[in-house]
BAVO-391080 format. One record per residue: residue number from 1; residue in one letter; chain; x, y, z of N, C-alpha, C in turn. Coordinates in Angstrom, 1 decimal, always signed. Atoms other than C-alpha are relative to their C-alpha. Layout:
! BAVO-391080
> NUM  A  A  X  Y  Z  X  Y  Z  X  Y  Z
...
END
This chain:
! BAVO-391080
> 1  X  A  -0.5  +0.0  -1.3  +59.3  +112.7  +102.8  -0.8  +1.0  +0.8
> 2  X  A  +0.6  -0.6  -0.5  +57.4  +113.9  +105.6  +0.7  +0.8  +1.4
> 3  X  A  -1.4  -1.0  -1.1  +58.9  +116.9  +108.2  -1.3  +0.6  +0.5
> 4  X  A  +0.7  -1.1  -1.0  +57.4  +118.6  +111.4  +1.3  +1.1  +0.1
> 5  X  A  -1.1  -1.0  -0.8  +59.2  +121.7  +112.4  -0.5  +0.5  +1.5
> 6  X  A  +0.4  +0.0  -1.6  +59.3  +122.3  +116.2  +0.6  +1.1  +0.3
> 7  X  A  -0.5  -1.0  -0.4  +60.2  +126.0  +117.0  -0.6  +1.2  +0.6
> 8  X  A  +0.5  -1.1  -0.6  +59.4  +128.4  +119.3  -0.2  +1.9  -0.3
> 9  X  A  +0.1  -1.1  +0.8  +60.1  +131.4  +117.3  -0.5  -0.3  -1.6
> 10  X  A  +1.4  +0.2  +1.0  +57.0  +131.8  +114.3  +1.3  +0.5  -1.2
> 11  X  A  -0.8  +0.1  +0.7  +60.0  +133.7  +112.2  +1.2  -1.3  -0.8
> 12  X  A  -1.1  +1.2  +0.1  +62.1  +130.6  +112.2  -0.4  -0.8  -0.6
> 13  X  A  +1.0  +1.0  +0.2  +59.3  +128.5  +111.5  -0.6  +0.3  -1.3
> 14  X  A  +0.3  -0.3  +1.1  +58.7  +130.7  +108.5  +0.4  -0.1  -1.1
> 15  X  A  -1.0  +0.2  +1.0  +61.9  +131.0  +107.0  +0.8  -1.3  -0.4
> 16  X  A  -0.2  +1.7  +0.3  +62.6  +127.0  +107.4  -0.9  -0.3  -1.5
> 17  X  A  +1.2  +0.3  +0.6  +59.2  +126.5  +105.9  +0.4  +0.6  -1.6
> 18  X  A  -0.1  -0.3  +1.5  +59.9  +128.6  +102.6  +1.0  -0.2  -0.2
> 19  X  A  -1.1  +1.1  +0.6  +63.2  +126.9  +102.0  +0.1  -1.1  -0.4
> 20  X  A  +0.4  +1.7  +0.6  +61.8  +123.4  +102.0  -0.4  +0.5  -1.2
> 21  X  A  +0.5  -0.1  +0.7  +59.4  +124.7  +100.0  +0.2  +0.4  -1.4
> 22  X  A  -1.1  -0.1  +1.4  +61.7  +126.2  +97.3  +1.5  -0.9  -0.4
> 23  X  A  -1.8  +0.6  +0.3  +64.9  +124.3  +97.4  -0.6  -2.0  +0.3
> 24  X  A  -0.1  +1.6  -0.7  +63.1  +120.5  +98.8  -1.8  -0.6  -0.7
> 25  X  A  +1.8  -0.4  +0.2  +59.5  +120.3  +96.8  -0.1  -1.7  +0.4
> 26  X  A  -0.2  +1.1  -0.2  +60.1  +116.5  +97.7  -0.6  -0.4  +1.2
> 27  X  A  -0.2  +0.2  -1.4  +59.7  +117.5  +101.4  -1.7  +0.3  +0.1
> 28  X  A  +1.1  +0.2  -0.6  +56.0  +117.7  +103.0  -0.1  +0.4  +1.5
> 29  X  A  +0.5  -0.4  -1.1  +55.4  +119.6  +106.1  -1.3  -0.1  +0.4
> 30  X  A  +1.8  +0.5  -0.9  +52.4  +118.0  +108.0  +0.1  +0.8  +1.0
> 31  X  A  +0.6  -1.1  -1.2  +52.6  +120.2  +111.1  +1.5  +0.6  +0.3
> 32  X  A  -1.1  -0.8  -0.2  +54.7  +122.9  +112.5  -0.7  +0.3  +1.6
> 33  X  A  +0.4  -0.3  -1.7  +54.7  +123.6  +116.9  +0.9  +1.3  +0.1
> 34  X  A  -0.9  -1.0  -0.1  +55.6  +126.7  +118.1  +0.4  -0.5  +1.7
> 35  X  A  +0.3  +0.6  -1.3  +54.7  +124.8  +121.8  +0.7  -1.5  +0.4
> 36  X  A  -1.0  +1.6  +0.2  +57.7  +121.2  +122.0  -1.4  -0.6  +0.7
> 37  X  A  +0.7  +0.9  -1.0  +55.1  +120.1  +125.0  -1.2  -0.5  -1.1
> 38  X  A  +0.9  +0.2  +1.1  +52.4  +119.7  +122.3  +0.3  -0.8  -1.2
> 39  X  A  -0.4  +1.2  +0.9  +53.8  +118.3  +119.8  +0.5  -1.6  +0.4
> 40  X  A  -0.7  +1.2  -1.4  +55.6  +115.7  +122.6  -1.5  -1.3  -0.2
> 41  X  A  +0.9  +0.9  +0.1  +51.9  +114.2  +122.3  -0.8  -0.4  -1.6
> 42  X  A  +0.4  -0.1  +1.3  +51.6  +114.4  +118.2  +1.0  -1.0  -0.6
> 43  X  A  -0.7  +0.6  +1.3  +54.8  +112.6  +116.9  -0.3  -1.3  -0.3
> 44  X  A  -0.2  +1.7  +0.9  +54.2  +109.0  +116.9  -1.7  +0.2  -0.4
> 45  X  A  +1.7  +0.1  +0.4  +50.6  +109.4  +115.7  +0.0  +0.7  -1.5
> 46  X  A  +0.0  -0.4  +1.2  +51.9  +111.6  +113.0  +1.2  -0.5  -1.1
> 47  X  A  -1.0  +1.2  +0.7  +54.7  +109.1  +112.0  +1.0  +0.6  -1.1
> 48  X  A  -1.0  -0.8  +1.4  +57.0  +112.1  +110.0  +1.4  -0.8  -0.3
> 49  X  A  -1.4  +1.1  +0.1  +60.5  +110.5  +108.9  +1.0  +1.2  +0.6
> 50  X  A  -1.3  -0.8  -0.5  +62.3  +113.9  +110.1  -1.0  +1.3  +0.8
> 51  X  A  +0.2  -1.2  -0.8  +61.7  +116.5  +112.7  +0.9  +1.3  +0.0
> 52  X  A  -0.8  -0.7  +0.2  +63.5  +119.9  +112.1  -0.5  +0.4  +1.9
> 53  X  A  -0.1  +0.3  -1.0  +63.9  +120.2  +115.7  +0.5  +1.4  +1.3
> 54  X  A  -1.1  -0.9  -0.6  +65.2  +124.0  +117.9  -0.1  -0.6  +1.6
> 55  X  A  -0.4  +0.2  -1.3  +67.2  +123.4  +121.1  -0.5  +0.9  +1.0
> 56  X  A  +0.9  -1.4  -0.9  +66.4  +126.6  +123.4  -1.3  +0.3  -0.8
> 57  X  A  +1.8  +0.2  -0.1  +62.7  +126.0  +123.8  -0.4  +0.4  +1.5
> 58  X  A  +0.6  -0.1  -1.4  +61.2  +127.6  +126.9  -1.0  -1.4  +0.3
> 59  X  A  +0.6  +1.1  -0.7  +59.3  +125.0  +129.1  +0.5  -1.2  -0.6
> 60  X  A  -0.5  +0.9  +0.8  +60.6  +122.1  +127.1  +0.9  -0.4  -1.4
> 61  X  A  -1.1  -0.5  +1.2  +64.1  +122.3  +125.4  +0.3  -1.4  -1.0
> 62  X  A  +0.2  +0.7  +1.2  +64.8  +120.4  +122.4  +0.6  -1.4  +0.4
> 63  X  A  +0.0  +1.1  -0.4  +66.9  +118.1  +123.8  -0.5  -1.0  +0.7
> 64  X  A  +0.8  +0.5  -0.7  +65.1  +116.7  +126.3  -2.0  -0.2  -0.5
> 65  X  A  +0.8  +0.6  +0.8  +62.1  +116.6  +124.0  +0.4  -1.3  -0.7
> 66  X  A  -0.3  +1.1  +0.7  +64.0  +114.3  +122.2  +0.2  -1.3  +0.9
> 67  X  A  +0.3  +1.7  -0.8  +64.6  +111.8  +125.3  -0.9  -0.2  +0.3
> 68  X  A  +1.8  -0.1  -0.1  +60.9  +112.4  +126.2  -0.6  -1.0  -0.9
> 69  X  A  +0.4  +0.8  +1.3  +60.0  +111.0  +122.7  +0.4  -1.1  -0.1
> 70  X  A  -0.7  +1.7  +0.4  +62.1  +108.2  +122.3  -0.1  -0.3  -1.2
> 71  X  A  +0.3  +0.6  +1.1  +61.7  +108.4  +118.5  +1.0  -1.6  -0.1
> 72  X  A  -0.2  +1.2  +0.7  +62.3  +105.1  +117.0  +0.6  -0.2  -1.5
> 73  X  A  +0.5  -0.2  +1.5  +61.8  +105.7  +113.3  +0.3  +1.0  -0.5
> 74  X  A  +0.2  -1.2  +0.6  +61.7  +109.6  +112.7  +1.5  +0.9  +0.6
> 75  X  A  -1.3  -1.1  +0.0  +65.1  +111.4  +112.6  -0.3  +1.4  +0.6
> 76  X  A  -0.1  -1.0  -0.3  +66.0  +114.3  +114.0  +1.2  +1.2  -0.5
> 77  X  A  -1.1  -1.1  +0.6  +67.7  +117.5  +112.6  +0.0  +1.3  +0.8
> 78  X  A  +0.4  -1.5  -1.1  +68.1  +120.1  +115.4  +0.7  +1.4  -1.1
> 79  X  A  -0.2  -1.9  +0.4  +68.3  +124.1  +114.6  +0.1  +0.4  +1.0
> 80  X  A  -0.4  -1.0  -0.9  +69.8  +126.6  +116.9  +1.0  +1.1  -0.8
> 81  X  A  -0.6  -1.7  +0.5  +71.4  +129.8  +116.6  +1.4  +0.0  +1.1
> 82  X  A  -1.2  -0.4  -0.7  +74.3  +128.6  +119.0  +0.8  -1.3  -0.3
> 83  X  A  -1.2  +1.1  +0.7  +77.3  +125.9  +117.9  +0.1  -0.6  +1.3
> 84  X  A  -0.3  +1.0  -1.1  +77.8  +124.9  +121.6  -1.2  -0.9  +0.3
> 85  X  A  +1.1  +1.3  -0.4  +74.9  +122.9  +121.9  +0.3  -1.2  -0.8
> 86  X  A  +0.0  +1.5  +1.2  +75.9  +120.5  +118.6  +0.6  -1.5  +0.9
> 87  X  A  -0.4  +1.5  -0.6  +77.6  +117.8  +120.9  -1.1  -0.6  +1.0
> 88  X  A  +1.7  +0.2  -1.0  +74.4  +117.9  +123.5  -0.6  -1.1  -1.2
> 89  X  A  +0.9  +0.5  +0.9  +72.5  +117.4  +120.1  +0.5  -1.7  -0.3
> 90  X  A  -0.4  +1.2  +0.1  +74.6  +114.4  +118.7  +0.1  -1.1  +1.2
> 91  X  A  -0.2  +1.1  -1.1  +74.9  +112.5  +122.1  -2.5  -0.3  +0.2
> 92  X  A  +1.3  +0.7  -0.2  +70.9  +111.7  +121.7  -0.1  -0.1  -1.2
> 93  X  A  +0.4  +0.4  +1.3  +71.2  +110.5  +118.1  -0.3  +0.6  -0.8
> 94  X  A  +0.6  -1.6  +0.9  +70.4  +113.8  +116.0  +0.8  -0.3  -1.1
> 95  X  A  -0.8  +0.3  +1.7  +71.1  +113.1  +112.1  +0.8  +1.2  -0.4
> 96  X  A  -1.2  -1.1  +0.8  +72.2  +116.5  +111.7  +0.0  +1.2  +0.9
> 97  X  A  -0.3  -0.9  -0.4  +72.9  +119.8  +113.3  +0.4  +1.4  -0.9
> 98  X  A  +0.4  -1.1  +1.0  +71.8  +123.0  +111.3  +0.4  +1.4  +0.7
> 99  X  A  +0.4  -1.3  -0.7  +72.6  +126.4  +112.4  -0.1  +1.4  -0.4
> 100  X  A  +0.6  -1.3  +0.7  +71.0  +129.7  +112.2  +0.5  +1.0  +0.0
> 101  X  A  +0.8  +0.3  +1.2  +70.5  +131.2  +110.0  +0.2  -1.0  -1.0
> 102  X  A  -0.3  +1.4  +0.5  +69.9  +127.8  +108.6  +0.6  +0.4  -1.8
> 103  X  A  -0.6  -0.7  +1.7  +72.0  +128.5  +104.7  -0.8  -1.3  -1.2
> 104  X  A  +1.4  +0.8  +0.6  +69.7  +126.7  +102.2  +1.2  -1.2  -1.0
> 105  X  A  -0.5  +0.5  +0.7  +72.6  +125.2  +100.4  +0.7  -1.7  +1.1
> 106  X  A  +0.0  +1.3  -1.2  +73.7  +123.1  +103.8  -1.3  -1.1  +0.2
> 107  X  A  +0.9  +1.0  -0.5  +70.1  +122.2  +104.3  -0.5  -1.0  -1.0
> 108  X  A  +0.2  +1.3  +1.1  +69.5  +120.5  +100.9  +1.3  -1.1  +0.4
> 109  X  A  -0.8  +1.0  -0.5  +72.8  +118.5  +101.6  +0.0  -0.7  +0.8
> 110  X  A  +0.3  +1.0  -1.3  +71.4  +117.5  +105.0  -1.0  -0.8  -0.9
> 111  X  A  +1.4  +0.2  +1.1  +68.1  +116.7  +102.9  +0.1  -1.4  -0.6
> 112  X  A  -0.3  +0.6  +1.3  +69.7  +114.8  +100.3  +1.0  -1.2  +1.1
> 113  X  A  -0.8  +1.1  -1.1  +72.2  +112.5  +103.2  -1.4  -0.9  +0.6
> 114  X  A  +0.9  +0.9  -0.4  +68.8  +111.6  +104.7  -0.7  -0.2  -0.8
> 115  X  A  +0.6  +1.2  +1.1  +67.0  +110.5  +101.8  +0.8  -1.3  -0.4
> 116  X  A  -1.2  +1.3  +0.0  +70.1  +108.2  +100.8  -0.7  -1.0  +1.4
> 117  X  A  -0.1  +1.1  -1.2  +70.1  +106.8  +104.6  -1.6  -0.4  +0.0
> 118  X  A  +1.5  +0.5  +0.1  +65.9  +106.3  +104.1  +0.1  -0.8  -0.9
> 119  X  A  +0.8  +1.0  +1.2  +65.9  +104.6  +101.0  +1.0  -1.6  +0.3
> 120  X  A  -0.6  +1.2  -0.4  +68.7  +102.3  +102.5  -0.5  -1.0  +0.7
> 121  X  A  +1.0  +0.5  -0.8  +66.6  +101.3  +105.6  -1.0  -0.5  -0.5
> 122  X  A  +1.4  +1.0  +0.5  +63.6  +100.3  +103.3  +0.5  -0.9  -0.6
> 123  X  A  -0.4  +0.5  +1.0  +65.9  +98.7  +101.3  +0.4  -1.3  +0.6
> 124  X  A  +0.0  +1.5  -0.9  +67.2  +96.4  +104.2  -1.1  -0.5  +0.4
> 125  X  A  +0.7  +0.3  -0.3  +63.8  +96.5  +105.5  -0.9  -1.2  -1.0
> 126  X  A  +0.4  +1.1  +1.4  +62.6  +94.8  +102.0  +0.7  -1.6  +0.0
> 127  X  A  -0.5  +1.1  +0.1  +65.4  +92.1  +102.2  -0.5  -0.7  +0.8
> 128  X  A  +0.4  +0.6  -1.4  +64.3  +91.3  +105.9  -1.3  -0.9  -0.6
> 129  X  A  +1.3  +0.4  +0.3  +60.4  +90.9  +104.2  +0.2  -1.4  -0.9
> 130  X  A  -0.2  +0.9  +1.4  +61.4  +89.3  +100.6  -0.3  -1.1  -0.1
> 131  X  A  +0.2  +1.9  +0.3  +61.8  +85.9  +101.1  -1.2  -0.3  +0.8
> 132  X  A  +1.2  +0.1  +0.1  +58.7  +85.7  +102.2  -1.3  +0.9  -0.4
> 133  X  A  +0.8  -0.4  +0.9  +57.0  +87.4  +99.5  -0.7  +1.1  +0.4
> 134  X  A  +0.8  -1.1  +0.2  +55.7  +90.3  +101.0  +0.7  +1.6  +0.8
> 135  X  A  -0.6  -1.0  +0.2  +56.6  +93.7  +101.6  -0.8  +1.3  +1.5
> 136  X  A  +0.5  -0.4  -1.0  +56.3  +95.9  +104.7  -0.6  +1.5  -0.3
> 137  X  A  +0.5  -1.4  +0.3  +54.1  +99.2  +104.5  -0.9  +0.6  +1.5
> 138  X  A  +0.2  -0.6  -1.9  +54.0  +102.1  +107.2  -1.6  +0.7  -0.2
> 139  X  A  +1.4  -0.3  -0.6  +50.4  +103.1  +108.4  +0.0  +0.5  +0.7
> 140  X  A  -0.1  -0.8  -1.0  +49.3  +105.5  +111.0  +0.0  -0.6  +1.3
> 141  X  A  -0.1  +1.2  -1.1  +48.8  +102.3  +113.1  +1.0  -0.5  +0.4
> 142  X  A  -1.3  +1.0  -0.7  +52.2  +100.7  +112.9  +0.5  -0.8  -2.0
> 143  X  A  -0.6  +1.2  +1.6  +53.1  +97.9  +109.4  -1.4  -0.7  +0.0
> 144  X  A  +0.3  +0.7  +0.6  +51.4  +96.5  +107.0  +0.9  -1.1  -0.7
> 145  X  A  -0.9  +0.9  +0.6  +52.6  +93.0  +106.0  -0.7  +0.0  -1.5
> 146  X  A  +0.5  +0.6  +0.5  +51.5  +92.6  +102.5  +0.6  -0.6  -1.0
> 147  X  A  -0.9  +0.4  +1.3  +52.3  +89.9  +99.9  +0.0  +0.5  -1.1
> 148  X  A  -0.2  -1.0  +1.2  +53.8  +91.2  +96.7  -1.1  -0.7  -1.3
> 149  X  A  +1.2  +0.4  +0.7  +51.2  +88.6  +94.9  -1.2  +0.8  -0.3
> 150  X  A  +1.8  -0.3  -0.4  +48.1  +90.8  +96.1  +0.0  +1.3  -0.1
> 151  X  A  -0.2  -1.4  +0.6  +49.8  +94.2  +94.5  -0.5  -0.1  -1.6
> 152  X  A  +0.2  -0.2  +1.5  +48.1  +94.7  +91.3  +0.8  +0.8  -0.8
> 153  X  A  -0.6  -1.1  +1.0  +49.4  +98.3  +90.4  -0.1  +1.3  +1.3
> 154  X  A  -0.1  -1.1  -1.3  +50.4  +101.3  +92.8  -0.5  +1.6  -0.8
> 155  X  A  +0.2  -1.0  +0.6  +49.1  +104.7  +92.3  +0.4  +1.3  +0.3
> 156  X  A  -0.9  -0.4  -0.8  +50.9  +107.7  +93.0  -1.2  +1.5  +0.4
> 157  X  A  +1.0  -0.8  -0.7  +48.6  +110.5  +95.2  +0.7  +1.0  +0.8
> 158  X  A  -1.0  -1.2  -0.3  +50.9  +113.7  +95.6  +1.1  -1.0  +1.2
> 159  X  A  -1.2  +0.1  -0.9  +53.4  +112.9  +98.6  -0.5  -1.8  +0.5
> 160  X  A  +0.3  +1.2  -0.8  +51.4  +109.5  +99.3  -0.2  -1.2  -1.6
> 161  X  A  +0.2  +0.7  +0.7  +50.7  +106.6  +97.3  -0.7  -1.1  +0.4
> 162  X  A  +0.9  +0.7  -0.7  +47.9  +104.1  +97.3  +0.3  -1.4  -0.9
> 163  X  A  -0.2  +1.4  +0.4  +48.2  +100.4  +96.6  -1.0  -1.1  +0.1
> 164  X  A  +1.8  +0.7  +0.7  +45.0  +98.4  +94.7  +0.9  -1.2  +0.0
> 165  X  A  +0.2  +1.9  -0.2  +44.9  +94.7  +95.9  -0.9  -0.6  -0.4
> 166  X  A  +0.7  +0.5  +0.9  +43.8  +92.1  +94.1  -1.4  -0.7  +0.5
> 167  X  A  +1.8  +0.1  -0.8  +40.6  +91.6  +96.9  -0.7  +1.3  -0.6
> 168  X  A  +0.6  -0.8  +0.3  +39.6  +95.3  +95.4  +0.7  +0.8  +1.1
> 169  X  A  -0.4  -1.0  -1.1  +40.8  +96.8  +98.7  +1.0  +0.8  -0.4
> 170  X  A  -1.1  -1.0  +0.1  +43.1  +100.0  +98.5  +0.6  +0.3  +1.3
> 171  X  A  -0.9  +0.1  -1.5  +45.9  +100.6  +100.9  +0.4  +1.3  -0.7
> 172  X  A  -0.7  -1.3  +0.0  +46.6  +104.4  +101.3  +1.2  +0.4  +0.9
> 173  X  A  -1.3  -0.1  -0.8  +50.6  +104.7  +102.6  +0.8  +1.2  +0.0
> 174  X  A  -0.7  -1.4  -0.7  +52.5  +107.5  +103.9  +1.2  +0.2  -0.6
> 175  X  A  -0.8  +0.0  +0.8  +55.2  +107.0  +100.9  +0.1  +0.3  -1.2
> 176  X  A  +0.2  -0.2  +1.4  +55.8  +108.4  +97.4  +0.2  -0.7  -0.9
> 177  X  A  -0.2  +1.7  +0.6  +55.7  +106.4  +94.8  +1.4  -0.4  -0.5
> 178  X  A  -1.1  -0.5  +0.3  +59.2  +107.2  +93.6  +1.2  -1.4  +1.2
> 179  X  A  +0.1  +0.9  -0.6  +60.0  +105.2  +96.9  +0.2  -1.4  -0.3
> 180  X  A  +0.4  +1.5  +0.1  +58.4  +102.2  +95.9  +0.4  -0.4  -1.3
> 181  X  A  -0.6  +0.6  +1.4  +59.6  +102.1  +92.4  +1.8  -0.6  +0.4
> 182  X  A  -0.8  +0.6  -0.5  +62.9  +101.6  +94.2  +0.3  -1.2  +0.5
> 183  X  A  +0.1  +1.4  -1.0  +62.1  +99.3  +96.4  -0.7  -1.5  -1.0
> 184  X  A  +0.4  +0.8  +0.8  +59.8  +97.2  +93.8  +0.6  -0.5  -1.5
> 185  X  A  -0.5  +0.1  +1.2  +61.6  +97.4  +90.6  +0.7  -1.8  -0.5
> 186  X  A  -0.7  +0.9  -0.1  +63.9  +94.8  +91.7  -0.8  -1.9  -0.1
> 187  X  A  +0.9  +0.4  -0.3  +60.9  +92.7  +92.3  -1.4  -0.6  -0.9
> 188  X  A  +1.0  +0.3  +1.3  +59.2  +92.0  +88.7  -1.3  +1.2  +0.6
> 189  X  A  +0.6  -0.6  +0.3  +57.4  +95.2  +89.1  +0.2  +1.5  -0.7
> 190  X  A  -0.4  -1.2  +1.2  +57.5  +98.4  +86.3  -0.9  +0.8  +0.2
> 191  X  A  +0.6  -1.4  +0.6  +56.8  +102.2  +86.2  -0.3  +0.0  -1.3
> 192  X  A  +0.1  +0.1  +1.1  +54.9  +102.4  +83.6  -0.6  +1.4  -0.7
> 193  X  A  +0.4  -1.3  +0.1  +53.7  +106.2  +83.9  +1.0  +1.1  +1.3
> 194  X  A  -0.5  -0.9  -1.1  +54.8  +109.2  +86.4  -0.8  -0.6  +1.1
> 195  X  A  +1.0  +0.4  -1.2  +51.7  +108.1  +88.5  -0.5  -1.8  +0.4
> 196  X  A  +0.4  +1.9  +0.2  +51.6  +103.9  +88.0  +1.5  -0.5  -0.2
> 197  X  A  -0.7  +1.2  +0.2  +53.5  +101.0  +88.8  -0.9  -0.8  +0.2
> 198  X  A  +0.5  +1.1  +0.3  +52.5  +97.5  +88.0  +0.4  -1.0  +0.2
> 199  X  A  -0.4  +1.1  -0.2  +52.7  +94.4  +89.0  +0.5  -0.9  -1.2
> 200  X  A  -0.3  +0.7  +1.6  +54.6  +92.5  +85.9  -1.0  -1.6  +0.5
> 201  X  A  +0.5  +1.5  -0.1  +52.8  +89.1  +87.5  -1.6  +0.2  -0.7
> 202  X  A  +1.4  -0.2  +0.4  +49.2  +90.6  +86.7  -0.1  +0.5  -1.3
> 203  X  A  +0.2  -0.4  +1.6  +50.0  +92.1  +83.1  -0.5  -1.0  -0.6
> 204  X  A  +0.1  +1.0  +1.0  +48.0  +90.3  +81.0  -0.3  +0.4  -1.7
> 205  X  A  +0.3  -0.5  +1.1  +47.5  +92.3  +78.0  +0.9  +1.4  -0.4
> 206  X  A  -0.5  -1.3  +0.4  +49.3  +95.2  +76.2  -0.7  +0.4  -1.6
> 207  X  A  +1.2  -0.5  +1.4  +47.1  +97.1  +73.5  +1.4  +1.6  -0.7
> 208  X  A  -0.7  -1.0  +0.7  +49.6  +99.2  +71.1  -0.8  +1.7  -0.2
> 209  X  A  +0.4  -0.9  +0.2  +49.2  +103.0  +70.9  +0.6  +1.2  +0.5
> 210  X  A  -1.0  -1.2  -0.3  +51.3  +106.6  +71.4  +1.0  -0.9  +1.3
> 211  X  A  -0.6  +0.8  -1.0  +52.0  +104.8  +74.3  -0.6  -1.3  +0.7
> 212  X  A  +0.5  +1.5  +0.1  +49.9  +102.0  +74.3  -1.0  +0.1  +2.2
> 213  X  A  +0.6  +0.6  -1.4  +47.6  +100.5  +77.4  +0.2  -1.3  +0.4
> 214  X  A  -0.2  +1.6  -0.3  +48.3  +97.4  +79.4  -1.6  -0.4  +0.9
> 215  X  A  +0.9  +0.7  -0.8  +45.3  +95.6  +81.0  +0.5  -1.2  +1.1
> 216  X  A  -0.6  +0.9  -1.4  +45.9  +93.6  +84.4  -1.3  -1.3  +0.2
> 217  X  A  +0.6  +1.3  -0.5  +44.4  +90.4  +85.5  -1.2  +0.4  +0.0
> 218  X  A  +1.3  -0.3  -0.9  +41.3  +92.1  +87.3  -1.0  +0.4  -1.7
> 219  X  A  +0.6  -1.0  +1.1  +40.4  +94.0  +83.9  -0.1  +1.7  +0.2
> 220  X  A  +0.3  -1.3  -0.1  +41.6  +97.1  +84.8  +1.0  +0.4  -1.2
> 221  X  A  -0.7  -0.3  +1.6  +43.2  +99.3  +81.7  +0.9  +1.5  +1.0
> 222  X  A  -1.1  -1.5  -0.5  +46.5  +101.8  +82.8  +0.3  +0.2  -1.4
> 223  X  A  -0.9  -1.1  +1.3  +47.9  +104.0  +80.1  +1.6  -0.1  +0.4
> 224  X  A  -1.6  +0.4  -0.2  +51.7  +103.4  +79.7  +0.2  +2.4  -1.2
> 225  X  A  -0.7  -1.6  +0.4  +53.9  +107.1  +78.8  +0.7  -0.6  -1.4
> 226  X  A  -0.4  +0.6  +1.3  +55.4  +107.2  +75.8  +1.6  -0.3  +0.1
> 227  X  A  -1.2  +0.5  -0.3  +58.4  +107.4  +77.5  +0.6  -1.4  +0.3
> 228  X  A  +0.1  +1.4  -0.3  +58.0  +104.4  +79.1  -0.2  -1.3  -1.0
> 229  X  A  +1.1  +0.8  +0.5  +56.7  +102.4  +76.4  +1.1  -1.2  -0.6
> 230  X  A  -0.9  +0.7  +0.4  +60.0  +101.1  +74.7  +0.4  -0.9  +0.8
> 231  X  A  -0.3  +1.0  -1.2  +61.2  +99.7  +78.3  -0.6  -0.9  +0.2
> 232  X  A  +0.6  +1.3  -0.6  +58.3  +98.1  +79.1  -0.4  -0.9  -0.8
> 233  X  A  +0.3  +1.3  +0.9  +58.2  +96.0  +76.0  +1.2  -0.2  -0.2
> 234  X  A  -1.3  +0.5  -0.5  +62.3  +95.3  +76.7  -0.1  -0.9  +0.9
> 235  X  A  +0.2  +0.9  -1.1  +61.1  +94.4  +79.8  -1.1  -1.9  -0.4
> 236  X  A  +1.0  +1.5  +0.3  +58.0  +91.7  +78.8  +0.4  -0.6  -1.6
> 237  X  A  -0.7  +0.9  +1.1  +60.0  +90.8  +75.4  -1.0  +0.3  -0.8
END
């Protein structure tokens, strides 16, 4: 999951920052503003799924950042240091309302409400695609349509994950792979390591060993876990 923090005080922005970082290792801070007007021209380019958000902002206060932006896509979790603003915040769509000093036990519970409500959205978003075979992926541009045929095997690249199509091309997406094992599972495709999933249509070989290797259509060779190894010969019988 990717998070901007937007706060005018550097303390605030410090002590947010090392509570993700201890209590949310899941979470990903791509940028932090101490300046709303600045960031105002970064969010949709930087496509985060949540903005930790403070209200009292000189030159441009939080809310009105927020009608400015018009997010679409990327949630909002305002921070302040005052309770009267929370109905302000919720009357422009704000997932949650945090106040400071943010308590680290509240903000994993916000945390943890919006990953549920994310993995739901992909999940309707998947049904929408499905029946026609392919599968929507976000980009710094906008969606990728691609069919679930032309996934060989996903690979997972810290907070991102990249997806090898069977033209050779690699698609690098702005999602974990953890994500997509959700979303694909359902889908004839198997984790077959921490860092790989695989297309079950492209398996064409499994070679026995601690945990054995499968070979895919193309001739590429993944390493299966040993954890894994029992399932995915449950799974292919």
């Amino acid at each position: 999951m990717k998070a901007i923090i937007i706060d005018d005080e550097p303390s605030c922005i410090e002590s947010l920052a090392a509570k993700i970082e201890l209590f949310l290792p899941q979470m990903e801070i791509i940028k932090t503003y101490q300046v709303a007007q600045e960031a105002l021209f970064d969010v949709h380019r930087l496509d985060a799924d949540v903005i930790f958000l403070d209200i009292e902002m000189p030159g441009l206060d939080g809310i009105t950042f927020a009608q400015k932006a018009n997010l679409q896509t990327t949630e909002i979790i305002y921070t302040t240091a005052h309770q009267r603003y929370a109905i302000n915040a919720f009357q422009v769509s704000a997932f949650d309302f945090l106040l400071k000093p943010i308590d680290r036990h509240e903000l994993v519970k916000t945390i943890e409400r919006l990953t549920k409500k994310l993995k739901e959205k992909q999940l309707k978003g998947l049904k929408l695609h499905s029946r026609y075979n392919k599968i929507a992926v976000p980009s710094i541009k906008g969606m990728f349509f691609v069919p679930l045929n032309e996934i060989l095997w996903l690979e997972a690249d810290n907070n991102y994950t990249t997806l090898h199509l069977t033209s050779g091309a690699k698609l690098l997406t702005s999602r974990a792979i953890g994500e997509y094992e959700d979303i694909l599972t359902p889908l004839d495709f198997f984790r077959i390591h921490q860092s790989t999933i695989i297309n079950l249509q492209h398996l064409q070989e499994y070679v026995r060993g601690e945990g054995g290797l499968v070979i895919l259509t193309n001739g590429q060779e993944l390493e299966v876990s040993r954890r894994r190894k029992a399932d995915l010969l449950a799974v292919v019988g």
